[in-house]
C-alpha positions in Angstrom: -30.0 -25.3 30.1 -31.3 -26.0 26.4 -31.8 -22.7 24.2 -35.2 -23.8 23.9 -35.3 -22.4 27.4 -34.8 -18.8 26.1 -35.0 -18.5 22.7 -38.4 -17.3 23.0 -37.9 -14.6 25.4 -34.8 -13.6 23.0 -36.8 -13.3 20.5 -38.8 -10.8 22.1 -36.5 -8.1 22.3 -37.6 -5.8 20.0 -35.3 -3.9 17.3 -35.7 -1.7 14.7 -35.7 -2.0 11.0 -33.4 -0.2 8.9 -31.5 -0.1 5.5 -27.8 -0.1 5.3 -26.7 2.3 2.7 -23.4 1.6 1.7 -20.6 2.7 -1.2 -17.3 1.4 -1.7 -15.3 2.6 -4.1 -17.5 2.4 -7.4 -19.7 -0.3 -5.9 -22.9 0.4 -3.9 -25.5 -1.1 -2.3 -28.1 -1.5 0.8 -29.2 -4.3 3.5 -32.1 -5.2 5.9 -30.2 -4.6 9.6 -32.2 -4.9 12.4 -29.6 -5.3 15.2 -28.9 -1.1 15.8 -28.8 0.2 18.9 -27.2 3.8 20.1 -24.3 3.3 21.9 -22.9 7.1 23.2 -23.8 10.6 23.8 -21.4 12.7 23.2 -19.7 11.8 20.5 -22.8 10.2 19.3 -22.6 6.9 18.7 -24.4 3.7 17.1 -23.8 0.2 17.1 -24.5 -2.1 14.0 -24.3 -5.6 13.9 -23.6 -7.4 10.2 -23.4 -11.1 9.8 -20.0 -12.4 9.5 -19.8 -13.5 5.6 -21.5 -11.0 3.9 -19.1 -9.0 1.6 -21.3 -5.1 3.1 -18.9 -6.5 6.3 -16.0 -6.1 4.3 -16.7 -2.8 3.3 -17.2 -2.2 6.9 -13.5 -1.4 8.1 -12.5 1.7 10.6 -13.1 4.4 8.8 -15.9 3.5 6.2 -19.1 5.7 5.6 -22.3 4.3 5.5 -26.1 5.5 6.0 -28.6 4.0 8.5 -31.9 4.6 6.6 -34.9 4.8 9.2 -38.0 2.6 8.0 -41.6 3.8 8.8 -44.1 1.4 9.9 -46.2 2.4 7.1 -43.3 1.3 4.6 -43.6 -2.4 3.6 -42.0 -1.4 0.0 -38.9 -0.4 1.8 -38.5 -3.7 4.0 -39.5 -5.8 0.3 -37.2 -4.2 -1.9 -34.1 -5.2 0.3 -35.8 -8.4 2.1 -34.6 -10.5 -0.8 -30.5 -8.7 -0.8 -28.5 -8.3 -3.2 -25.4 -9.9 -4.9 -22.0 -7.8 -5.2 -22.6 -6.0 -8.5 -26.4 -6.0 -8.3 -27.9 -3.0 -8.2 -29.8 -2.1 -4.7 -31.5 1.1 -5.7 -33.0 0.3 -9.0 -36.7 2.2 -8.7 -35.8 3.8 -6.0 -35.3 7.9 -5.2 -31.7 8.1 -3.8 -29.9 11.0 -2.5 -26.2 11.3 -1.2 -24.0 12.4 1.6 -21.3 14.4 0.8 -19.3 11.2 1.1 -21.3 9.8 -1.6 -23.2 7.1 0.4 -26.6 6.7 -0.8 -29.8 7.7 1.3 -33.4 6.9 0.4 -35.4 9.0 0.0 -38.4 7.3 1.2 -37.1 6.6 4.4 -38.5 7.9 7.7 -35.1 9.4 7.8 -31.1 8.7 8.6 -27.9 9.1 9.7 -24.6 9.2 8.6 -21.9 7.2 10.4 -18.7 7.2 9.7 -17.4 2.9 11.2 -14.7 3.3 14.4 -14.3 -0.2 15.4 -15.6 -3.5 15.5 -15.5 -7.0 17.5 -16.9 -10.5 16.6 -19.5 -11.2 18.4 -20.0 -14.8 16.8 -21.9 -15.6 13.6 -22.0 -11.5 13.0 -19.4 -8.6 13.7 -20.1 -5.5 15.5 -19.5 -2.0 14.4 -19.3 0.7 16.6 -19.5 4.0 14.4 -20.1 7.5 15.1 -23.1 9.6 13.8 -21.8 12.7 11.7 -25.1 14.3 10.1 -28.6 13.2 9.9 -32.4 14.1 9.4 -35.3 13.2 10.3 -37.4 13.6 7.0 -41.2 13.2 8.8 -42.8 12.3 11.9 -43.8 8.9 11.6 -43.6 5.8 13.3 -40.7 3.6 12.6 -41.4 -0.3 12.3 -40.5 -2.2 14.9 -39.0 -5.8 14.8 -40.0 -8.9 17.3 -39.1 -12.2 16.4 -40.9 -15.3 17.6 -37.4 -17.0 18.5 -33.9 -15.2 19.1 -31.9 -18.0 17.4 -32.9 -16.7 14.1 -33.8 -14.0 12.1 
């Protein structure tokens, strides 16, 4: 079976768009991440997936807060602003209205909303690594819808 077989259909699973809110010490910044996907009840639980190479996996160990920042459908200036990324030592929110979590981690305040997850394991899962975290706070900051991901072929983004 060639991939070309289901690429296609992969590609149709739909995901979500969201911005990865991150701090690490001094150093702080936010990423595109599509690949989210709740994975418990009780405690709560998400699952994140970060491609393997890029230094926001790092930061990523067991125990590492971060912020899932909700994007509306409405919200193209979200999705541009992080499209391009951002190099360590860049700054990620420059023009943008931040908050922050008691933790410190940055949340956007023109996000549909978020939650904030607190890393308890991960696994390779090939070119990216998988983080299984658990959802401490949230909010939903307005009823909107949230943009929704489908990509013509599942082998890429």
């Amino acid at each position: 079976m060639s991939t070309s077989d289901f690429s296609g259909v992969l590609g149709r699973i739909p995901s979500g768009i969201y911005i990865l809110t991150v701090r690490h010490g001094e150093a702080e910044t936010g990423m595109l991440a599509s690949w989210v996907m709740q994975a418990g009840f009780e405690p709560p639980m998400v699952s994140v997936a970060v491609k393997q190479g890029r230094y926001v996996a790092d930061w990523l160990a067991a125990g590492a807060a971060f912020a899932l920042n909700v994007v509306a459908e409405s919200d193209k200036q979200l999705l541009k602003h992080f499209g391009r990324g951002f190099e360590p030592g860049q700054p990620a929110f420059e023009g943008l209205t931040i908050s922050r979590t008691e933790r410190g981690t940055p949340i956007l305040d023109a996000a549909l909303g978020h939650l904030e997850c607190v890393a308890a394991a991960n696994v390779a899962s090939g070119d990216h690594v998988i983080y299984l975290a658990r959802i401490e706070a949230g909010r939903l900051a307005r009823d909107d819808r949230p943009m929704v991901h489908i990509r013509k072929s599942g082998l890429n983004y």
